[in-house]
C-alpha positions in Angstrom: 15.8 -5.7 18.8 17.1 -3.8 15.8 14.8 -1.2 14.4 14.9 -0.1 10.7 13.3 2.0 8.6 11.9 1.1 5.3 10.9 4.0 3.5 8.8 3.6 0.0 7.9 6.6 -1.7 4.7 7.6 0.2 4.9 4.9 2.8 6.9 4.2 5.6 7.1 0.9 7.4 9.2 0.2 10.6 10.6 -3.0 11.1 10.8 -3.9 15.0 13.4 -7.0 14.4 16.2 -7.9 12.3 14.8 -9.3 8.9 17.6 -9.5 6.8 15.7 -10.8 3.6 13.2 -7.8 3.7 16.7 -5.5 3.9 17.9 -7.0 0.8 14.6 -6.6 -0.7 14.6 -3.3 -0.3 18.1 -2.1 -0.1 20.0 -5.0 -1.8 23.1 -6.3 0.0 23.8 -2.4 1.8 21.2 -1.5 3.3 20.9 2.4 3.1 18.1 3.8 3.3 17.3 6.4 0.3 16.5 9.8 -0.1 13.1 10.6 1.1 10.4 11.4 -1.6 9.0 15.0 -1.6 5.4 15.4 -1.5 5.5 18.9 -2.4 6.7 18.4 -5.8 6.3 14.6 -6.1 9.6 14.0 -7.5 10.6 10.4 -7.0 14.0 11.1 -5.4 13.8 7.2 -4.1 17.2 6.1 -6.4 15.9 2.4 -4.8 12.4 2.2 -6.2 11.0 2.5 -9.3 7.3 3.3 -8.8 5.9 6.4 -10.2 4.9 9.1 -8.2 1.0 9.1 -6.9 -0.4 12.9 -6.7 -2.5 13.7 -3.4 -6.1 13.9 -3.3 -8.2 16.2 -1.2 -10.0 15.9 1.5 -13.5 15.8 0.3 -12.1 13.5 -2.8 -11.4 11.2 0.3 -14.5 11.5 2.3 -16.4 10.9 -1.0 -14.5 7.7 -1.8 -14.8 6.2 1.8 -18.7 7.2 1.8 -19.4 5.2 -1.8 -16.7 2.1 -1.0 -19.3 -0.4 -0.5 -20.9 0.3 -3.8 -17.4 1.0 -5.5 -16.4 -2.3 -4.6 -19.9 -4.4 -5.8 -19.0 -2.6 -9.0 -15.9 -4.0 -9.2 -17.2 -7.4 -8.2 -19.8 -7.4 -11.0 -17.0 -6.0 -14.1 -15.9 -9.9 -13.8 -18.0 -13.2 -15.2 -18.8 -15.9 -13.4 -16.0 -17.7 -15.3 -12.9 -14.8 -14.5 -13.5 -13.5 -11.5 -11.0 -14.4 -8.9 -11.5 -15.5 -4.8 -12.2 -11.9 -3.6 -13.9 -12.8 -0.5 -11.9 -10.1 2.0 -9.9 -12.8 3.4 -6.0 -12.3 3.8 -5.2 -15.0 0.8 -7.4 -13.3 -1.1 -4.8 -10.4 -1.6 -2.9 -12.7 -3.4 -5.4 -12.7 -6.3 -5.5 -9.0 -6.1 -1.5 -9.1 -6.5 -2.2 -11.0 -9.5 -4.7 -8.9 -11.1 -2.1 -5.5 -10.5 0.9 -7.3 -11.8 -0.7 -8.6 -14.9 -1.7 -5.4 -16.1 -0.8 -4.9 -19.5 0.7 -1.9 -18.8 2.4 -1.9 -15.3 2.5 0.7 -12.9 2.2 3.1 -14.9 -0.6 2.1 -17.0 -2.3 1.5 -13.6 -2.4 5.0 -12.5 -4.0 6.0 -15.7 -6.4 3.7 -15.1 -8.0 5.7 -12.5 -10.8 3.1 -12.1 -9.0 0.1 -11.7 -6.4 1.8 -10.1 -8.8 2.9 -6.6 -11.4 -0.5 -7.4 -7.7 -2.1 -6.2 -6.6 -0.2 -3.1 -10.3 0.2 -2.1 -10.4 -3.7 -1.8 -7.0 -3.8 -0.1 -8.3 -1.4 2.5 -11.5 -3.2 3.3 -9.1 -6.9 3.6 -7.1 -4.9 6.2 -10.1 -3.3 8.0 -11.7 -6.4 8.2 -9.4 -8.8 9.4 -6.9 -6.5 11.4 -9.6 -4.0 12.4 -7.5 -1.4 10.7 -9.0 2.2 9.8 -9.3 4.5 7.1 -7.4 7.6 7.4 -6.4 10.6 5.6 -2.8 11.8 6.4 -3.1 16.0 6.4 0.3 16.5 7.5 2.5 17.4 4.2 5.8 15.6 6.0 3.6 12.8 6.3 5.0 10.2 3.5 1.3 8.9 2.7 -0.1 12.8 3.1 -3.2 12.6 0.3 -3.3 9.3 0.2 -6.3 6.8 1.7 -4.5 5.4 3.9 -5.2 2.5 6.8 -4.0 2.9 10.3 -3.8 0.0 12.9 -4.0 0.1 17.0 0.0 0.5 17.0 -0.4 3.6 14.5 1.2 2.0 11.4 -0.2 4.1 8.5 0.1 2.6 5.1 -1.1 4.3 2.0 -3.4 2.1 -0.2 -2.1 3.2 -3.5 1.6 2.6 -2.6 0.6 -0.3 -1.9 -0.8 -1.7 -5.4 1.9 0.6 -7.3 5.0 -1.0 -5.0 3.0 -4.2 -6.3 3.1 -3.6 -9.7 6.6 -1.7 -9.9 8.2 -5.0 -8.0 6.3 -7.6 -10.2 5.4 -9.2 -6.8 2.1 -10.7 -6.6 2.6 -11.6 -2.9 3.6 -8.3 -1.9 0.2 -6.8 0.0 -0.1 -10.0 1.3 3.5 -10.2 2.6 3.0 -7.1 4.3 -0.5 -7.7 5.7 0.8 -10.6 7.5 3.8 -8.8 8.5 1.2 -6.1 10.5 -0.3 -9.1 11.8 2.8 -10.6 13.4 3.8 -7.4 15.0 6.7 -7.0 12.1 6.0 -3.5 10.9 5.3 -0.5 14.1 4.8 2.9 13.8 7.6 5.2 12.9 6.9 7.0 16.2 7.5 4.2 18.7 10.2 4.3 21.0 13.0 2.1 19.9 13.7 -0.5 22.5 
């Protein structure tokens, strides 16, 4: 097994095998991997990605969040009509609808961080697909180094973090509407490890 990292602004996967479309994906035809982001300036210094730079929240902006997702997300169920509102049902295809909704924002990843609402209704769904199906948690990364430090985040059994918000902005930057899903399933299979297991 090859291990390699692929490193996203404020997320990191680990791929335990060698997947050479998700390399070109990533890194196009060299695969490099590009300078990490700082989180203490948020400067996107990723050359290879074009999503904006997501500021940290605090800790009790987090707890407060994760205490009102249930009633965040009924919300956000009932700002559709019966007639527009697409499958969100928490299953894993459903995260395709939710790739459809980020990349058919008028304004693209940008516009989506200003629209602070839709922006966490979003990543507070994708967190409760991935908590209910792969029995991920919520988590807040504290450590500054941490790629995904501020972010919600999920963490799974193997302790792969992702950050929620990197998530729907890597969605919306790449105009990929099969993204979350993509990666969901790639957690699923065992694809994407924490960055801190031993390489075999």
């Amino acid at each position: 097994f090859r291990r390699v990292l692929f490193r996203s602004d404020l997320v990191t996967f680990t791929v335990h095998r060698q997947d050479p479309e998700l390399l070109a994906t990533v890194y196009g035809n060299q695969p490099q991997p590009p300078a990490v982001a700082n989180e203490k300036n948020h400067a996107n210094n990723n050359p290879g990605s074009s999503s904006p730079p997501i500021p940290p929240m605090s800790e009790d902006d987090f707890t407060a969040w994760l205490t009102f997702l249930t009633d965040q997300l009924e919300a956000f169920f009932a700002s559709f009509d019966s007639k527009t509102r697409p499958r969100l049902d928490f299953s894993p295809e459903s995260l395709q609808a939710i790739g459809e909704l980020i990349v058919n924002h008028p304004s693209g990843a940008e516009g989506l961080l200003r629209d602070h609402d839709l922006f966490s209704d979003l990543y507070s769904y994708v967190g409760e697909v991935f908590h209910r199906n792969l029995g991920s948690q919520f988590f807040f990364p504290k450590d500054e180094n941490d790629p995904a430090f501020g972010q919600p985040s999920i963490r799974d059994a193997s302790g792969t973090t992702l950050s929620l918000p990197q998530l729907v902005i890597e969605t919306a930057s790449r105009r990929d509407p099969g993204f979350i899903l993509e990666t969901f399933e790639r957690i699923r299979d065992g694809w994407i490890l924490s960055p801190t297991d031993d390489q075999e």
